[in-house]
N, C-alpha and C positions, 0 to 999 in steps of 0.2 A: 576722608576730606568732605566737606561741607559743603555742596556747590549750589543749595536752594534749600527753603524751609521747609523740613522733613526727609530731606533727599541727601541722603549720603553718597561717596563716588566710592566704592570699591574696587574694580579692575585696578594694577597699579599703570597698566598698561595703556588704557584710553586717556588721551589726551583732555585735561581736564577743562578746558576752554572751549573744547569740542563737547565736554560734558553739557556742561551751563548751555551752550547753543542748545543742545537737544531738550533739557528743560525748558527754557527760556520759549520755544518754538513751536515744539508738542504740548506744550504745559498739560503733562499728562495729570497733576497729581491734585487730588480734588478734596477737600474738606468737607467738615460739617454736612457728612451725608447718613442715611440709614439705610445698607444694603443689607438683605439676604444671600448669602451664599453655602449654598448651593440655592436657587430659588425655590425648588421643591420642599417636601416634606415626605422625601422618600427613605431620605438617611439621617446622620449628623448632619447641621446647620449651624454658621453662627453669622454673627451680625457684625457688621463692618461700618467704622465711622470714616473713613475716606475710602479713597481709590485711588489705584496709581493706574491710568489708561496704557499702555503701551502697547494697543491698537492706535493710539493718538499716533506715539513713535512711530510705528509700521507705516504709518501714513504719509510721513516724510523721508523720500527715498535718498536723499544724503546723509540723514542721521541713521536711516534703517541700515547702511551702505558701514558708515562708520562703526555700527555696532559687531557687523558681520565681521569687519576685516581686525576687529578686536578682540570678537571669538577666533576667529580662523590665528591670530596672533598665540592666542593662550595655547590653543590643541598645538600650535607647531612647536613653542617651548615649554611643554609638557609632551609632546612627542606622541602625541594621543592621532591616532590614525582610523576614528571608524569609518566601518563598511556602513554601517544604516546608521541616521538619525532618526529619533523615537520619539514622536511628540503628539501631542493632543491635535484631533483635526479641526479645531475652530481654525474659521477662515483667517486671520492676522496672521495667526502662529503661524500656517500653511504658507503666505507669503514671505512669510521670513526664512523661514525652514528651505524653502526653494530655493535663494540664494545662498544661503548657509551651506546645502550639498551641493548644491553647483560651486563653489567656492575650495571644495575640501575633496572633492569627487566621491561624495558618500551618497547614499542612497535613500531618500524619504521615506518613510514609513509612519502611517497615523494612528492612535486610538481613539476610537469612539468618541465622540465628545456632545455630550445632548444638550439642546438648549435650555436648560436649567443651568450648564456649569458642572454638573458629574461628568466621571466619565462612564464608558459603555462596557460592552467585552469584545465586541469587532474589530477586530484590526486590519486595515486597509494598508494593502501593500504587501510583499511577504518578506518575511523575514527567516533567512538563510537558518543555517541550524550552525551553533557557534561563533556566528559574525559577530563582531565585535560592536558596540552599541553606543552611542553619545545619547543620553538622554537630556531633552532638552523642554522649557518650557518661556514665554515670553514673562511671565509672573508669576509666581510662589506667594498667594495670596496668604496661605494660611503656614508663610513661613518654613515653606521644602518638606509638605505632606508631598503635594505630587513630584517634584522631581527627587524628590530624597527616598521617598518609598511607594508609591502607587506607578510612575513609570517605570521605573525600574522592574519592580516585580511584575509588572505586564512585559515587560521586553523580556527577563529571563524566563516568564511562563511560557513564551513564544519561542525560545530554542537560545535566544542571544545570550551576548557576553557581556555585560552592562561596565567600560572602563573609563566612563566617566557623568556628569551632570552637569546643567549649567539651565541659569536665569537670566533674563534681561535685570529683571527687580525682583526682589528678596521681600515681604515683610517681615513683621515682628513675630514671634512665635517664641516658644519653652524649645519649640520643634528647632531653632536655630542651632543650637548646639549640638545637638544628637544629627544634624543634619553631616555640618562640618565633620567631625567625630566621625562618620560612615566614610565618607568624600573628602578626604582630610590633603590628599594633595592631588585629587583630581577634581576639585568643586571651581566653576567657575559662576561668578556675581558680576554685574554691572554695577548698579545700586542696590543700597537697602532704602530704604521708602518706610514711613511709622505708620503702615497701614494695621493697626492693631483689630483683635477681633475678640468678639466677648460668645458666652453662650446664650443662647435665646434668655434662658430662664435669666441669666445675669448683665442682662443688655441694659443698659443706665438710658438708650434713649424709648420717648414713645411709640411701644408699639404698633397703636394704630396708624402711627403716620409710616407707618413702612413702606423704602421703596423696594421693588421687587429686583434681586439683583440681576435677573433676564434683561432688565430694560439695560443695562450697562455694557453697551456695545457701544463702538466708535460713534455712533450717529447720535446716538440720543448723550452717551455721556460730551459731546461737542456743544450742547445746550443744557448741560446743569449747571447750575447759582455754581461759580465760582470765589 
């Protein structure tokens, strides 16, 4: 369902009126930008013409509130009960994550997350041997690379049992379907968002005018040309 321009509602579960509020409010979802992401140039990069903030969301604690009790909805009629939640330690995610296992009585567990946008090999928190794992991420930029395969395989390199995944917002990716296809009835979506991304060499916008995608945190993206 369609609830804003570029912003699809996927959950069938979240109330879509409660949707539109949470666009309408966080207006997380930005246009006509040129990030890098990951901002480094340590690994693969590619280049993004919007962004969906959901740091904006985390910021609003009745929407952050209502997203929580829409995941905690899905884990309970999918009967999905983990012991740790598995997510990146940017600060957002962190706050969400907290009510999330306070919600479900699961356990927070972080991976590395360095201010470029990669992640690390640190894992903060321990993680049981066998415990059963919700891997979770507030956005799947580059379309369920990290929650479809990089957390996961950091959780079951860690001892865990990866029995499910889940996004606030999804982008566009090839990776969409291979994602689904893995997580085929344990995947949980909020929205998909048309956050498309190109590779450097094949980026259509000017490279000099790059912004760095570091600067795209709750603060500074609250002050970009909407």
């Amino acid at each position: 369902m369609r609830i804003a321009e570029g912003v699809m509602l996927i959950s069938p579960t979240l109330d879509a009126e409660r949707a539109r509020r949470i666009i309408k409010e966080a207006d997380p979802f930005l246009t006509g930008q040129h990030l890098a992401y990951p901002s480094d140039h340590t690994g693969p990069q590619v280049h993004l013409e919007a962004y969906f903030s959901t740091e904006a969301i985390v910021q609003l604690p009745e929407c952050a509130s209502w997203l929580v009790e829409d995941v905690v909805l899905w884990m309970t009629a999918k009967d999905l009960r983990p012991q740790v939640i598995f997510a990146p330690g940017a600060d957002p995610v962190r706050r969400f994550v907290e009510k999330l296992s306070k919600a479900v009585d699961a356990k927070p567990v972080y991976l590395e997350t360095k201010p470029s946008g990669r992640f690390g090999d640190t894992i903060e928190g321990s993680l049981p041997t066998d415990a059963s794992v919700l891997t979770f991420n507030l956005m799947s930029v580059t379309g369920g690379r990290c929650i479809g395969f990089r957390l996961p395989e950091a959780a079951t390199r860690a001892g865990g049992h990866v029995i499910g995944t889940a996004a606030i917002a999804l982008g566009t990716s090839p990776l969409n379907d291979e994602l689904r296809s893995k997580f085929s009835d344990n995947l949980y979506i909020a929205f998909h968002v048309a956050v498309t991304h190109h590779n450097p060499d094949a980026c259509p916008a000017n490279a000099p005018g790059l912004r760095p995608w570091q600067e795209a945190n709750a603060e500074i993206i609250a002050r970009l040309e909407r």
